[in-house]
N, C-alpha and C positions, 0 to 999 in steps of 0.2 A: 389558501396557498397563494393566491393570485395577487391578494392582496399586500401577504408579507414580501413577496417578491417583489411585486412593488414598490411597496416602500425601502427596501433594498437597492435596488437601481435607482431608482427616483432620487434617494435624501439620504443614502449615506455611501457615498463612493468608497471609502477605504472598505465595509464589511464588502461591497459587491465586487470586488478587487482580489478577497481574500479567498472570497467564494467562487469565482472562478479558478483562483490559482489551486485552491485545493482540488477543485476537482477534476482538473488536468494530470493535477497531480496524481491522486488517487486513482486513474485512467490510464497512466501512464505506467505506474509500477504493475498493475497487475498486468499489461505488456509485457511488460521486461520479465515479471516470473513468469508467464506462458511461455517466453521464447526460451526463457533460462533453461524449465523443465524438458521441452522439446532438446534442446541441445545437448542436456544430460542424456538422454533414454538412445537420442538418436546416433549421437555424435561419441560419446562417452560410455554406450554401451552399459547402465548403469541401471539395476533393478529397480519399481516405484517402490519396493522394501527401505532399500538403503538411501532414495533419496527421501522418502518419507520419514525414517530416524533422521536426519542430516537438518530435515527442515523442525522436527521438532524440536531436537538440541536448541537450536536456533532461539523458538520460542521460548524454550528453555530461561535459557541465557539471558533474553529481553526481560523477563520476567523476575528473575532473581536480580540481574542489575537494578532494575527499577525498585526491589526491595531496602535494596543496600547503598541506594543513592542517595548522598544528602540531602 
């Protein structure tokens, strides 16, 4: 591990650029859905039933677009 990381920052700036950005990234949405779901249950008054259907659709959808995309 030590090593590929390494050579990651060392000798290729754009992967160790991309590699940070993801994983801000990736740190930063599951943020936004903790606070999302907080907001729902708290704020919205909104069972984890119906936000659990809401969030699967969801998956849903990702999942069949990605089917049907050129």
């Amino acid at each position: 591990m030590r090593v590929a990381l390494r050579y990651v920052f060392r000798r290729n700036p754009v992967l160790a650029a991309g590699s940070l950005m993801f994983t801000g990234t990736n740190f930063a949405i599951w943020l936004i859905q903790a606070n999302f779901l907080f907001y729902l249950t708290t704020y919205r008054h909104l069972s984890p039933r119906v936000i659990g259907v809401v969030l699967a659709a969801q998956g849903v959808g990702a999942v069949l677009g990605a089917a049907f995309a050129g």
